[in-house]
DSSP file (Angstrom, degrees, kcal/mol; ACC not computed):
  #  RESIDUE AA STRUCTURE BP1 BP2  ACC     N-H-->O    O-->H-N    N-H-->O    O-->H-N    TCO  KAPPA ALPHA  PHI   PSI    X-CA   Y-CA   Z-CA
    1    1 A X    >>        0   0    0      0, 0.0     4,-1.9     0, 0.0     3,-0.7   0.000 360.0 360.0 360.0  -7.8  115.8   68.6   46.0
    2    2 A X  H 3>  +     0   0    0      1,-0.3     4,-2.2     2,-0.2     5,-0.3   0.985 360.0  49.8 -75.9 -60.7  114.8   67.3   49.4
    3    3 A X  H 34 S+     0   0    0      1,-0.2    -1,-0.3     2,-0.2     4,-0.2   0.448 112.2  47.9 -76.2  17.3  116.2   70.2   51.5
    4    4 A X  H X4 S+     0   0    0     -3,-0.7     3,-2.6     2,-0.1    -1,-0.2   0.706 115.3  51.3-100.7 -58.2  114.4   73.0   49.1
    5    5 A X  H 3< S+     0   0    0     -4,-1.9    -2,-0.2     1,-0.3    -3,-0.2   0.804 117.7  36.0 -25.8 -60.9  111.1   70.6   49.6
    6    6 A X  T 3< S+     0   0    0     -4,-2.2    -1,-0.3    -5,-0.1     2,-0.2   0.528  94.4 112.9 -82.0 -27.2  111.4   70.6   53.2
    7    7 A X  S <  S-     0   0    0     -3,-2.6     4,-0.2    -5,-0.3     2,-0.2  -0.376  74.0-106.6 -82.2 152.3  112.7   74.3   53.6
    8    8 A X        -     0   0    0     -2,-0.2    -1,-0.1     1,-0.1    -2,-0.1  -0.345  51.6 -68.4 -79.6 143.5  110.5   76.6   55.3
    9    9 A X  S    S+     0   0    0      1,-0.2    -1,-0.1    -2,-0.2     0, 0.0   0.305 121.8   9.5  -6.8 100.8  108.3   79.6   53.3
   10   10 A X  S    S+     0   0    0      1,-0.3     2,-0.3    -3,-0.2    -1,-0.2   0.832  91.8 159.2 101.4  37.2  111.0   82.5   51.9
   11   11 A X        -     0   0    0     -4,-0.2     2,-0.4    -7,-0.1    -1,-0.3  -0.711  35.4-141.2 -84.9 143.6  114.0   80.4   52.8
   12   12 A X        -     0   0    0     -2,-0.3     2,-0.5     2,-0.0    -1,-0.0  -0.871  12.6-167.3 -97.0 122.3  117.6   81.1   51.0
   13   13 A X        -     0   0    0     -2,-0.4     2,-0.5    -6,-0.0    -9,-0.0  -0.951   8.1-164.8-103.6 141.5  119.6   77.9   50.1
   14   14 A X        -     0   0    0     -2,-0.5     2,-0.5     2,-0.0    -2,-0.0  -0.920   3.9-160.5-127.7 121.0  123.3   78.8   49.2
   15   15 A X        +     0   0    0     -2,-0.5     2,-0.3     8,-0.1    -2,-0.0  -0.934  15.8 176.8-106.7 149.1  125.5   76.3   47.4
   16   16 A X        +     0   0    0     -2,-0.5     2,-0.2     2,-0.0    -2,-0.0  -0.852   9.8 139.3-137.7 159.1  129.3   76.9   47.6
   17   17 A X        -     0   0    0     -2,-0.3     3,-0.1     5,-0.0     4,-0.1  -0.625  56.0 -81.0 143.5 173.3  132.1   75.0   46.4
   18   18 A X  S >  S-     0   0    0     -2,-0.2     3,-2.5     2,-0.1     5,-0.3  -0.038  72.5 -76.4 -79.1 167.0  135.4   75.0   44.8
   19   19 A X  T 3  S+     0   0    0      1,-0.2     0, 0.0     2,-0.1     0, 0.0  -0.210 118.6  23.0 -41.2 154.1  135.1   75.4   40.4
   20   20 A X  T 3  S+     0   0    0      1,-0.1    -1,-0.2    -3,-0.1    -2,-0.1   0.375  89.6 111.7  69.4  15.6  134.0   72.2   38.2
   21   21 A X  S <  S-     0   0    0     -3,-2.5    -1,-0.1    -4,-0.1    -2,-0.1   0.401  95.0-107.9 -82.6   9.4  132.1   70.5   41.8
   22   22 A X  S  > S+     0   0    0      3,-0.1     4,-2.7    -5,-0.1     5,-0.3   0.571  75.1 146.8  92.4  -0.9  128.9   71.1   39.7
   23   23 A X  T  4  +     0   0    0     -5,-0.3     4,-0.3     2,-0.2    -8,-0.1   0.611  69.9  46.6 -77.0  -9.3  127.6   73.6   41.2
   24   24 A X  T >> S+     0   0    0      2,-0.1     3,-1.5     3,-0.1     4,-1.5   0.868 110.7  58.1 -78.2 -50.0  125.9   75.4   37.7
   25   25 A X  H 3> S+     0   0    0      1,-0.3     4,-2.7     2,-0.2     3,-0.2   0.888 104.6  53.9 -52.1 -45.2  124.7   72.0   36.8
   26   26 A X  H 3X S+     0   0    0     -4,-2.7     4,-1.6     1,-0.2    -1,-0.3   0.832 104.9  46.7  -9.1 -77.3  123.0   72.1   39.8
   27   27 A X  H <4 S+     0   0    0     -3,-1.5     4,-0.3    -4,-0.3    -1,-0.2   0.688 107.4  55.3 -45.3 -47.6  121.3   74.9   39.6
   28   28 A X  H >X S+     0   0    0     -4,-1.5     3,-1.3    -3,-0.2     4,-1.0   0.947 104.4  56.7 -74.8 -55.1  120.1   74.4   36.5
   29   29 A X  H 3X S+     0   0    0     -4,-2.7     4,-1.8     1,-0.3     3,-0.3   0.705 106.9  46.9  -7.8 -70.8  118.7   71.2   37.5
   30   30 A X  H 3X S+     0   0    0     -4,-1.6     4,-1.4     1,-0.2    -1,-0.3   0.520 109.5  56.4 -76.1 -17.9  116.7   72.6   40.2
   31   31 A X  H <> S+     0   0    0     -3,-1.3     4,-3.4    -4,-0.3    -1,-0.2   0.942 111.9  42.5 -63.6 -35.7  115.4   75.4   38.0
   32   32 A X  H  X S+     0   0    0     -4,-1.0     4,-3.0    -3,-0.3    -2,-0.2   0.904 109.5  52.9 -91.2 -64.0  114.3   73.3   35.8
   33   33 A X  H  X S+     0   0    0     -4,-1.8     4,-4.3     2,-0.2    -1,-0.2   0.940 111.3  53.6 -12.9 -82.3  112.9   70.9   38.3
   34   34 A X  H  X S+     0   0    0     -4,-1.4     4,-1.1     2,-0.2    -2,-0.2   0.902 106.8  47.5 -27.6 -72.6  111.0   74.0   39.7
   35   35 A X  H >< S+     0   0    0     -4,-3.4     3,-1.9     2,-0.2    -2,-0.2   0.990 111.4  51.7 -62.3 -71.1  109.3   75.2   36.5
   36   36 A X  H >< S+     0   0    0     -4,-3.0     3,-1.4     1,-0.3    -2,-0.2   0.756 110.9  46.3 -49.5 -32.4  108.3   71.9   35.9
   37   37 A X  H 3< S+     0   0    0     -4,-4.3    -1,-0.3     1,-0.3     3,-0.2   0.777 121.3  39.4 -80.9 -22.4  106.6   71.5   39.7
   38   38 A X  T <X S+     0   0    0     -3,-1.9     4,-1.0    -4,-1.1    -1,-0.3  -0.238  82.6 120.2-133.9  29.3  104.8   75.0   39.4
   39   39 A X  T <4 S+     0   0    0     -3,-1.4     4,-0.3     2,-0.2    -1,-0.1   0.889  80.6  41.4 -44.8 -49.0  103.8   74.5   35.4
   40   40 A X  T  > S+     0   0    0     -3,-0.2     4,-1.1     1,-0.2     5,-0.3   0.665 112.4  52.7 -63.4 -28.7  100.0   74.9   36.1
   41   41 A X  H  > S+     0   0    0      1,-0.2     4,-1.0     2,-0.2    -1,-0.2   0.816 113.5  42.9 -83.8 -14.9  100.6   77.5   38.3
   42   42 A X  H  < S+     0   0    0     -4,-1.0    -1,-0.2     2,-0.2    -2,-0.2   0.719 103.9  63.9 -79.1 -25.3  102.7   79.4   35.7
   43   43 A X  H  4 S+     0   0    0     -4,-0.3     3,-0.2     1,-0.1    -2,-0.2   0.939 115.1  30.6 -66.0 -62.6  100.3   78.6   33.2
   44   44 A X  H  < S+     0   0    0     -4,-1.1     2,-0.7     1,-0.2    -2,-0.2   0.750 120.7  50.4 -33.0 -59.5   97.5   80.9   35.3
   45   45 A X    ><  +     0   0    0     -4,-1.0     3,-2.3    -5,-0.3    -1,-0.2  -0.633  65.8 177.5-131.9  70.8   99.8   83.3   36.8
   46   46 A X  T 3  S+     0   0    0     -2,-0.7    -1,-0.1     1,-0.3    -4,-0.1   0.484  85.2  51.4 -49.2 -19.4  102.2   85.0   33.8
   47   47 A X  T 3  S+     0   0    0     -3,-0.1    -1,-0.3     2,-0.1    -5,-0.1   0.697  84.0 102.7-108.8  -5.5  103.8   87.2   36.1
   48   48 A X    <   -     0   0    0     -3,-2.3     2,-0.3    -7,-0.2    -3,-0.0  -0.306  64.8-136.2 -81.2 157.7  104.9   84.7   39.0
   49   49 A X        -     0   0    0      1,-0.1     3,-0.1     3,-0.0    -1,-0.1  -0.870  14.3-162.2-101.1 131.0  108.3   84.0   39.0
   50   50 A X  S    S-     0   0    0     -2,-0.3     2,-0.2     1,-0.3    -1,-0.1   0.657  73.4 -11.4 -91.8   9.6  109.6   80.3   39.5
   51   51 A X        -     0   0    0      2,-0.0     2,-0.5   -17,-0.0    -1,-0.3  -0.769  51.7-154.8 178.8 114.3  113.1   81.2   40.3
   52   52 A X        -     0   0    0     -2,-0.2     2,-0.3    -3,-0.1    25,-0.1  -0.971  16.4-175.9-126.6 159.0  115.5   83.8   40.3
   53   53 A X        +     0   0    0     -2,-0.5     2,-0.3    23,-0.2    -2,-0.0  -0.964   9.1 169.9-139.0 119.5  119.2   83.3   40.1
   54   54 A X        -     0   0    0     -2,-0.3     2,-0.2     0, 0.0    19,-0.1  -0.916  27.2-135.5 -97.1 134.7  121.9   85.6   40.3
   55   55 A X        -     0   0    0     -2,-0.3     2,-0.4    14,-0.0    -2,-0.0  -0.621  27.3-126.8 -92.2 146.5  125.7   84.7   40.6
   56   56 A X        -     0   0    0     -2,-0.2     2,-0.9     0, 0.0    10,-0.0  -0.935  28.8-132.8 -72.1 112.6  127.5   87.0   43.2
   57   57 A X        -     0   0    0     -2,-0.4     8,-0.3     1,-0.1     3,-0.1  -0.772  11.4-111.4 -75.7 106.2  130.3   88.5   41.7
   58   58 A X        -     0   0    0     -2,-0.9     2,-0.3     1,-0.1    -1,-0.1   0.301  38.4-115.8 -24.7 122.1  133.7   88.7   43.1
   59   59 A X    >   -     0   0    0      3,-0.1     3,-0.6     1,-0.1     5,-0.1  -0.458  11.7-152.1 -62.0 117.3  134.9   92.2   44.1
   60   60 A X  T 3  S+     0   0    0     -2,-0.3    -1,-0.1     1,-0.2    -2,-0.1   0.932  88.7  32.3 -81.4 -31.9  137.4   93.7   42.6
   61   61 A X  T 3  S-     0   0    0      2,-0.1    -1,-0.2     0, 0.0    -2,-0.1   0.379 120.2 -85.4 -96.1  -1.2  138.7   95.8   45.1
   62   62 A X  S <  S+     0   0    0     -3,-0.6     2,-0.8     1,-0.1    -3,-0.1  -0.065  98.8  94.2 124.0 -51.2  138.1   94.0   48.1
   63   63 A X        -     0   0    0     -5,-0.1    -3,-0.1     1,-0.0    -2,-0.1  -0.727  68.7-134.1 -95.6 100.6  134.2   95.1   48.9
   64   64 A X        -     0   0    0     -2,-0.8     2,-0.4    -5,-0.1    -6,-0.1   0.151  14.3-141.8 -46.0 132.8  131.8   93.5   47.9
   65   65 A X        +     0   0    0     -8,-0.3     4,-0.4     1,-0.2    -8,-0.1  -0.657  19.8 178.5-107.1 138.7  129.1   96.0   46.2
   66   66 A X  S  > S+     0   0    0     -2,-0.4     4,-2.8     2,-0.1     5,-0.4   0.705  83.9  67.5-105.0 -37.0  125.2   94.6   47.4
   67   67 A X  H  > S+     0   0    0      1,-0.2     4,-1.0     2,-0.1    -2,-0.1   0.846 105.8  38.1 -62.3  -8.5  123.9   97.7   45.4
   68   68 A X  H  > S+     0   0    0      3,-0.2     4,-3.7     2,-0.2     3,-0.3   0.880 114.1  55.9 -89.9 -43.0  125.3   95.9   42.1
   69   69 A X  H  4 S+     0   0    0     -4,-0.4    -2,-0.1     1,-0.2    -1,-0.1   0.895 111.5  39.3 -32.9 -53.5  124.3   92.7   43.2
   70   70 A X  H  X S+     0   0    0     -4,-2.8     4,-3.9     1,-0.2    -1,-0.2   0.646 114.9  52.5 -93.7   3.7  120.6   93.7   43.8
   71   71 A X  H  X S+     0   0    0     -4,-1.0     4,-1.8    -5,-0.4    -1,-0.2   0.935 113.6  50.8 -76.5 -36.0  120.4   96.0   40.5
   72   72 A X  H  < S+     0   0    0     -4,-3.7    -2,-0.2     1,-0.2    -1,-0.2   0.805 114.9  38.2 -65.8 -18.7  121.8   92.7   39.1
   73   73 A X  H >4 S+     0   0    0     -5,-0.2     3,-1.0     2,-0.2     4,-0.4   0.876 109.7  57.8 -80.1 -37.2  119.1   90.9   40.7
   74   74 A X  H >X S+     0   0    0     -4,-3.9     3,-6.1     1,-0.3     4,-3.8   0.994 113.4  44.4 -54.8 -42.5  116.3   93.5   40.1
   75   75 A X  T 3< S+     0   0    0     -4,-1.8    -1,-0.3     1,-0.2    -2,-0.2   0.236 103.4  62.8 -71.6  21.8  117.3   93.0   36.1
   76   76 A X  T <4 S+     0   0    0     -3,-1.0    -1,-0.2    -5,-0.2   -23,-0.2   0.394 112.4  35.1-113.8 -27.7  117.4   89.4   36.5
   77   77 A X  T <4        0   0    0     -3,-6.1    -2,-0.2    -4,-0.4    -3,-0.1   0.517 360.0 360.0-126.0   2.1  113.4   89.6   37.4
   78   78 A X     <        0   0    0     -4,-3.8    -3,-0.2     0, 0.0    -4,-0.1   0.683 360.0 360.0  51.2 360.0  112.6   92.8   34.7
């Protein structure tokens, strides 16, 4: 939690690693983590978001599509 604390305004932190290293539990963690540090401020402010998360999906063909990504993202934040 340190290095999100510490990272600077609009930063991206990316976790990688191979299957079953944790890396949903993780996630979840820190969502969670997240909403709880910004409760009051959610409480106030219905439309801020504390977190959005989208999985990258593997390509089937080799190229990786960013326009699916960020329609997945945009529907991720309605």
């Amino acid at each position: 939690m340190t290095t999100l604390l510490d990272s600077a305004q609009n930063s991206l932190v990316f976790v990688l690693g191979p299957t079953g290293v944790g890396k949903t539990t993780l996630r979840a963690k820190i969502e969670k983590d997240l909403a709880l540090g910004l409760a009051e401020q959610l409480r106030n402010d219905y439309e801020r978001l504390p977190v959005v998360s989208v999985e990258a999906v593997a390509p089937e063909s080799g190229n990786f599509s960013w326009r699916e990504h960020f329609k997945r993202l945009l529907e991720a934040m309605r």
